[in-house]
N, C-alpha and C positions, 0 to 999 in steps of 0.2 A: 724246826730246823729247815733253812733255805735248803731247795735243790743245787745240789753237788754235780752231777751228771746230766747234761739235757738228755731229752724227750725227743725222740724221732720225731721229723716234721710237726715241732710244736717251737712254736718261739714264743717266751714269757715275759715280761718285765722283770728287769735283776734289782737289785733291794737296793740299790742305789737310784730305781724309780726309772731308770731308763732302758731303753731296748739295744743299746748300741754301742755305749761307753768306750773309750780307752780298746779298738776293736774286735770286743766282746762278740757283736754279732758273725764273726767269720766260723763259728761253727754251723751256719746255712750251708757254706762252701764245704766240707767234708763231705767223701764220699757216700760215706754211712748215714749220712744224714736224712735223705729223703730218694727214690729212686726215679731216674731220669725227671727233674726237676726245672729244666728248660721244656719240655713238653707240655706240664700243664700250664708252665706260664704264658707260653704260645698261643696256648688256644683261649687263655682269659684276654689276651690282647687283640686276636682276631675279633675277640666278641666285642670286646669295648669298641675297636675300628666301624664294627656293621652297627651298634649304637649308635656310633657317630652322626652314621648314615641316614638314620633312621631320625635323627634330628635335623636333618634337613626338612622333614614332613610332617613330622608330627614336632609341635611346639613344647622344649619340657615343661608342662604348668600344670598346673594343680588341675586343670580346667577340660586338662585331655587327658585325665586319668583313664575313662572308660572307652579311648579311641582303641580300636582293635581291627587288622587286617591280616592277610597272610601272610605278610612279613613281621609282624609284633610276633608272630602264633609261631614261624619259624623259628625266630631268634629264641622264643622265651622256651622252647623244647629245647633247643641247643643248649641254652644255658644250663636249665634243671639236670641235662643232661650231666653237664660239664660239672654241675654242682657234686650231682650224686659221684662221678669219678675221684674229686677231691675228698671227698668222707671217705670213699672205701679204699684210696691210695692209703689214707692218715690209721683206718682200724686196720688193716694188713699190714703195715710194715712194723705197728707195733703191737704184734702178734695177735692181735683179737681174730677168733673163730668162729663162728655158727654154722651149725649144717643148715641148707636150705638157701634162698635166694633173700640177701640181704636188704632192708627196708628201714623206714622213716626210724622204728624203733630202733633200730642198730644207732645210724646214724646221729641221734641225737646222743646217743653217748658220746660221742665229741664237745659239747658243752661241759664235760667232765676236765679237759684235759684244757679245754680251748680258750672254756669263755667268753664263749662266740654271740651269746645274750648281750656281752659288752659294747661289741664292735658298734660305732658310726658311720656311716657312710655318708659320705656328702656329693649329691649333682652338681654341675657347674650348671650354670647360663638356668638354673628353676628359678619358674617364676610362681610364689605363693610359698604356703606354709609347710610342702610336701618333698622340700630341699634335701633334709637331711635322713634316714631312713635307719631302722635298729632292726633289720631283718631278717632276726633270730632272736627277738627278745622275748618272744613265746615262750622259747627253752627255759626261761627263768621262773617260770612258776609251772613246765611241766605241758606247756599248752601246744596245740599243733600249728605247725609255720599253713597260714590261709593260701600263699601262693604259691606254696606245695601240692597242697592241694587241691586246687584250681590245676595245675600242673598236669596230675593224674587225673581228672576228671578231664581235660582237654584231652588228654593220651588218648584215652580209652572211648571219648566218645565227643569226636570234635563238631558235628553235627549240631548236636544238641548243648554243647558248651563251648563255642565256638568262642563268645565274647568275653567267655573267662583269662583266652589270651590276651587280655588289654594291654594297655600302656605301662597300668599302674604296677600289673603284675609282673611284667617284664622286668621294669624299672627296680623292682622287690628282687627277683633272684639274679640280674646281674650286681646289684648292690650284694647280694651274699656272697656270690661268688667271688665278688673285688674283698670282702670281707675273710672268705676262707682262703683264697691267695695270701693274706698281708699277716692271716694268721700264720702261714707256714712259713713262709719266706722274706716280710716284712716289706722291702722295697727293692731286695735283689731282684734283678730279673734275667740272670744266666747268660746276657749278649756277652757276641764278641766283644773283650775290652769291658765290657761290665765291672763295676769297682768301687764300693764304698759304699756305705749306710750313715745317713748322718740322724734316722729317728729318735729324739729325746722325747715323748708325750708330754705335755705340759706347755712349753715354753711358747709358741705360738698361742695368740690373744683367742684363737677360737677354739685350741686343743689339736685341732685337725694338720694332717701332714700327707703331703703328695702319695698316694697309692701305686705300685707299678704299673707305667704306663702316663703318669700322671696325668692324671684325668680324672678319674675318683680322687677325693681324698677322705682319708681312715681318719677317725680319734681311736688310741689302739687303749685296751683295758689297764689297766694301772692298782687300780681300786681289787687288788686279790690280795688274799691270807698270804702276809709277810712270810709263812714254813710251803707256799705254792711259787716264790718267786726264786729266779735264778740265782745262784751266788758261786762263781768261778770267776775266774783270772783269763787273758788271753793265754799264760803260760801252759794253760788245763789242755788247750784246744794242739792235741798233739794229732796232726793228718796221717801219720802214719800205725795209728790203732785204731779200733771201734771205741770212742768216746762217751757211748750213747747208750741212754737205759729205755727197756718198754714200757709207756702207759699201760698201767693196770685198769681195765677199765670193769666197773661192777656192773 
C-alpha cells in the first residue's frame, strides 16, 4: 500500500514515477514539513559558491583527485560538517532518540527512509571517468562512506592526515550534501519569489536534473517498493494542519 501521508523532510517518488506532478511537490512548502529550511539551503549554496572557487585552481579531473591544500581541508570539514546537520535535522524532526552524542551509525539510518545509496550526482566542466559520483552507495550493502572517514581522521589528527583532505574527497561529501539537500527539498530553494518544481526523473536522455543552485545535477531514485512510494492528491496537502507522519526508523 502507497504512502498516504508524507514523511517529515523526506521527498519520495509518487507511483506515478514522478517527484512533482500535477503540484504534488508543494507539500516541501508546509510548515510542518521540515524546520527552518531556507538555512540549510543557504549554507549548501555557500559551499557549492566556495567550490566554484576552488575551481578556479584546482582543475576538476580525474587527474587532481589527490590535490590537497588548506582550502580543499577547510571546505571539505565545512561540508562533513554541513553533512552531519542535515542527518540529524532529518532523525529529530522525525522523532528518532538516542542518549549520548550521535554518529555515522545513527546517521546511516537515513538510507531507511531516503535512499540515499540511490542518489547520482553529476560535476560539471569533469574531465575523465570521475564525473559522476554515488556517494552513499556504501549504505547499500551496509558498508562505511570512505570520505567520512578520511573526514574524522583529518578532524582528529590533521598533521598526520593532512592529505586525506584531497580533492577527491572534497568532491565526495559536497556531492552528498548536494545529494541529501535534493533528498529533502528536491529543487526548492526557499528564495524570495522562489516557485515551482518542474522534477519528472526519467525524461531527460541522461536521467539527471538541475540540483538547487544548479550546478550539481541529481538523477533522484525511482527504482523503490511501489508500498515506499507516495500516493496523494494536491487536494491532501491542506497548510492549515500537520499533514505529516514520522519515519519509524529500526
Amino acid at each position: 500500500m502507497p504512502i498516504k501521508k508524507p514523511y517529515r523532510r523526506t521527498a519520495r517518488v509518487f507511483t506515478d514515477g514522478a517527484y512533482s506532478n500535477s503540484g504534488k511537490w508543494k507539500y516541501i512548502l508546509h510548515r510542518n514539513y521540515a524546520d527552518s529550511p531556507d538555512r540549510f539551503v543557504r549554507s549548501f549554496l555557500l559551499i557549492q559558491s566556495d567550490l566554484v572557487e576552488i575551481f578556479k585552481y584546482i582543475e576538476p579531473s580525474d587527474v587532481n583527485r589527490n590535490t590537497y591544500s588548506h582550502k580543499t581541508h577547510e571546505l571539505f570539514l565545512r561540508t562533513c560538517v554541513e553533512v552531519e546537520a542535515n542527518c540529524t535535522a532529518i532523525l529529530k524532526e522525525n522523532g528518532y532518540s538516542r542518549k549520548g552524542d550521535w554518529n555515522m551509525c545513527d546517521y546511516k539510518k537515513i538510507q531507511q527512509s531516503h535512499y540515499l545509496s540511490m542518489y547520482k550526482v553529476k560535476i560539471p566542466y569533469w574531465h575523465g571517468d570521475e564525473g559522476v559520483r554515488t556517494p552513499f552507495s556504501a549504505w547499500e550493502s551496509e558498508g562505511k562512506l570512505d570520505w567520512y572517514t578520511s573526514y574524522n581522521n583529518v578532524k582528529h589528527d590533521r598533521h598526520n592526515n593532512f592529505e586525506q583532505a584531497n580533492f577527491k574527497n572534497l568532491i565526495e561529501a559536497v556531492c552528498a550534501l548536494g545529494a541529501l539537500i535534493s533528498s529533502q527539498f528536491i529543487d526548492n530553494d526557499f528564495s524570495p519569489g522562489g516557485f515551482g518544481l518542474s522534477v519528472n526523473p526519467g525524461i531527460p536522455d541522461d536521467g539527471f536534473e538541475p540540483a538547487i543552485g544548479e550546478f550539481l545535477q541529481v538523477a533522484y531514485p525511482t527504482d523503490i517498493p511501489d508500498e515506499d512510494k507516495y500516493d496523494f492528491s494536491i487536494s491532501d496537502i491542506d497548510f492549515s494542519v500537520d499533514i505529516f507522519q514520522n519515519f519509524v526508523y529500526r
